[in-house]
N, C-alpha and C positions, 0 to 999 in steps of 0.2 A: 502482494499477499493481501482486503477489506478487503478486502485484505486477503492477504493470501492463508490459505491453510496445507496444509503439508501433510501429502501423501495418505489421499482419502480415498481415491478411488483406484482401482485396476489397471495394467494396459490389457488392449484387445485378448481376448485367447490364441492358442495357439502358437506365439510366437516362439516358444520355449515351454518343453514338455514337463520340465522340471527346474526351474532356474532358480539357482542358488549359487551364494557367493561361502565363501570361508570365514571361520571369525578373522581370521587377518585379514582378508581382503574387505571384510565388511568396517570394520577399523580404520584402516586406510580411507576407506574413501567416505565412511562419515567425518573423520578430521582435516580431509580437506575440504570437505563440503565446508565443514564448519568455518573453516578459516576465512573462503571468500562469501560467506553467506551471514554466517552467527545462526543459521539453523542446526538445534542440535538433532539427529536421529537417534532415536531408543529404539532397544533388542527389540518391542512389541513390532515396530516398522517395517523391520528383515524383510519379509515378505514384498512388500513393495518396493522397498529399496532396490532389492533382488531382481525384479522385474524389468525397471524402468533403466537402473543400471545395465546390466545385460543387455537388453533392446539396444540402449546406444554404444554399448561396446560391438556390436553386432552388425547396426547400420555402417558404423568406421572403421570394420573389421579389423577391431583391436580383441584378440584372445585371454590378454590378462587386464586385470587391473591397472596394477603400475606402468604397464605401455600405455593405456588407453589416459592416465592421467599424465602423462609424460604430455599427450598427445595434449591436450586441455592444455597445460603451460607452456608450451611452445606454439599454439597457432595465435599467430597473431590478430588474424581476423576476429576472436573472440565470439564465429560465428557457434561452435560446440557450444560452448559453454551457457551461451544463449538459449540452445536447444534444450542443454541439460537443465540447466532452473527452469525451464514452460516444463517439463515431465515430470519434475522432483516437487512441485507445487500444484496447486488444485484453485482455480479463485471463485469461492462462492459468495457471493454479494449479489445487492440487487437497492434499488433506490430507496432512499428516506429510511433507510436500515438506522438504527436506535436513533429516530428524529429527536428524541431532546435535548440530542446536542445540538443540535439546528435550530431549536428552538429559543436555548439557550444566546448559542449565538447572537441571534437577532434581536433579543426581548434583553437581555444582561450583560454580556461581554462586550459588543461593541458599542452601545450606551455610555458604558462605565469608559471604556476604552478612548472611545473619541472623544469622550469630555475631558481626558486629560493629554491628552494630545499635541503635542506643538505643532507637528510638521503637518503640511495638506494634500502632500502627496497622495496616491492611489494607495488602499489597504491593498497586504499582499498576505496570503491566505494558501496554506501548503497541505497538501493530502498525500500522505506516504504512508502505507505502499497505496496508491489508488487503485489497483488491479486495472479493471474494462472499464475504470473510469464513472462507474455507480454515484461514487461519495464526491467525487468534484464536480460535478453536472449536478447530483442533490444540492448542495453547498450554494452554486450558480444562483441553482431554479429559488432555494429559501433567502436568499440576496435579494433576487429581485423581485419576489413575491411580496417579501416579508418587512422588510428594512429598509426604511420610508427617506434614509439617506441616502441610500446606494447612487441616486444621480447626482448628491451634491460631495462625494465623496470617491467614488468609485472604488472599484477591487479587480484583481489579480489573482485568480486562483493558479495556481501550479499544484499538477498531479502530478506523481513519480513513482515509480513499481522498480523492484531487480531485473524483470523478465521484460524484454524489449517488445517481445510478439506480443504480449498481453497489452502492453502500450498501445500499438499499432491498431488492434483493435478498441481502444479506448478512443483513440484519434477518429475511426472511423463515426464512432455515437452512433451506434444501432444496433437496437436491444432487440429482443424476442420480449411478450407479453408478460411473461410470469416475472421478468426484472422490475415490471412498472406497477407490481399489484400493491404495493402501501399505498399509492399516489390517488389521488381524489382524481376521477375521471374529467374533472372542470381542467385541473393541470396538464391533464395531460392532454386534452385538445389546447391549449393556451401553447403549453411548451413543448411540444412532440408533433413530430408531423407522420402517419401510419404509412407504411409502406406495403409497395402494390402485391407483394409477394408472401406479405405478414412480417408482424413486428413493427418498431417505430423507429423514429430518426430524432434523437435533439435538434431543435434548432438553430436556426444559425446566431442567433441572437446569444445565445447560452454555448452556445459550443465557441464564441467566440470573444469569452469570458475567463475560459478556463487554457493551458498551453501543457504539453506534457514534455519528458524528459524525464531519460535512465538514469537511477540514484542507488547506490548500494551504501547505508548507513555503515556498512564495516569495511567501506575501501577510501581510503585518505583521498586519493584524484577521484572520487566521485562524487565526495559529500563536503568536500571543503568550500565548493563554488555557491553550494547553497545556504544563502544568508539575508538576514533583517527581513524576516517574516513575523507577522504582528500576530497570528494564530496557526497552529500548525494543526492536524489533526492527523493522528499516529493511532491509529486503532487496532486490535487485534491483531498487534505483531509482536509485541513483545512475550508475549506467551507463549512462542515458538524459542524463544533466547534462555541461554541459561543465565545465572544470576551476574556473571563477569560480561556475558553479550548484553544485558538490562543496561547495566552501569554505564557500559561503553558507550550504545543506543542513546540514552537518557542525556550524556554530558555533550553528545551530539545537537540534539534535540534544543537543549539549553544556547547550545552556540551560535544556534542556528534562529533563535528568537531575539527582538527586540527586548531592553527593558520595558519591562509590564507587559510583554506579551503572553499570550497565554497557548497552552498546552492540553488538548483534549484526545485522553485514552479512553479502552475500549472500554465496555462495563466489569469486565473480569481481571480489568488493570488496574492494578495500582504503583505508587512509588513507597510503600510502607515499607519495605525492606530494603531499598535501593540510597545511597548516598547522594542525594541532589542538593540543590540549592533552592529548589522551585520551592514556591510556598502552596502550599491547598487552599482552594477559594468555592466556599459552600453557595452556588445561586438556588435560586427555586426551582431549576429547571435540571441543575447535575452539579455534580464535584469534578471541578477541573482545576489544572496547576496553571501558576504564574510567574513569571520568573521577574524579581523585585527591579523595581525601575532603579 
């Protein structure tokens, strides 16, 4: 989901003249959506829910609900379930999306950060949800543009997304043109190599910076492996959560950081009503959280 956004667009026409679910069938399958996701769906959503659900009950010639989720808990492949997060999700992002936190990065946080520093290990630098991989590749490119460290220090980007296929294309790094339009044209011949059919390709240089891997913040063997990252950046997902998936999210989040590491949300995020531990740290560049050494 930078993130992902949930249930903006359509499927194809046609596929169903009228597709409609019931309030209990639409109940059901928002709270378990809820359950392996922390995405909540509102009455306003019906409509697309309707859609996307139906189609895949359709493709697995499952006629009810409760069969077809019966079906989801019992296939072990986990290939459904797969399917159904890429449908029930939308990822619009595109590079150097709200850069001051990149800017930030480079010019305040790892300044401050490295000056207090013991260890010299490599920085390890986490993007969830990464979607097609935009914000880790951004993150890369302002690393080694920007932060005059980066060879005496190095870094570790890790992106991670719910939906595997959206990974998969993130692995691949190749965009269509309108993903690259914040980017200063000097960048993008620097870090992008075009390709012969249209569109571009990261380099190998930057694509081999960054490493991906499926993360679900609301499944215990998903998100317990990931740990001692010194910056996370969690953008534009918690506004999909209700205030009990925020909390759960956020103490994740916290676990999953270093002391003094820091914690950059989206611009419509905050932890103002949330139970943390993180401390607020005002730079010039953005308000981002810390979590105390």
């Amino acid at each position: 989901m930078t993130a992902a956004t949930v249930l903006t667009k359509g499927v194809s026409p046609g596929l169903f003249t009228a597709p409609h679910l019931s309030n209990e069938d639409f109940l059901l399958f928002k709270t378990y959506f809820y359950q392996v996701s922390g995405i909540q769906f509102s009455e306003s959503q019906r409509y697309f829910v309707d859609k996307r659900l139906l189609a895949r009950m359709k493709v697995n010639g499952e006629s009810s609900v409760s069969s077809y989720l019966n079906k989801l808990k019992l296939d072990p492949s986990g290939s459904e379930m797969h399917e159904l997060i890429h449908v029930m999700t939308v990822k619009q992002t595109y590079f150097f999306r709200e850069k001051y936190q990149f800017e930030c990065l480079v010019h305040s946080i790892l300044p401050e950060y490295i000056n207090n520093r013991i260890e010299q290990n490599s920085l390890r630098i986490w993007s969830i949800p990464s979607s097609s991989g935009d914000e880790p590749y951004s993150i890369a490119i302002y690393l080694k543009e920007y932060w005059r460290d980066l060879n005496r220090y190095g870094a570790t980007i890790l992106g991670s997304d719910l939906d595997e296929r959206i990974l998969e294309v993130a692995r691949q790094g190749q965009y269509a043109a309108p993903a690259l339009q914040a980017i200063h044209p000097s960048l993008i011949k620097k870090y992008f190599t075009e390709r012969p059919y249209g569109g571009y390709e990261v380099n190998k240089e930057i694509r081999g910076m960054v490493k991906f891997a499926r993360a679900n913040i609301h499944h215990i063997d998903l998100i317990e492996k990931f740990r001692d990252f010194d910056v996370i950046f969690c953008r534009n997902l918690l506004i999909y959560f209700d205030d009990a998936s925020r909390e759960k999210a956020i103490h994740k989040l916290f676990e999953a950081l270093k002391p003094g590491g820091f914690l950059c949300l989206g611009h419509s995020e905050s932890l103002s009503r949330i139970q943390s531990q993180f401390e607020a740290r005002k730079f010039d560049e953005a308000l981002v959280y810390q979590r105390p050494k």
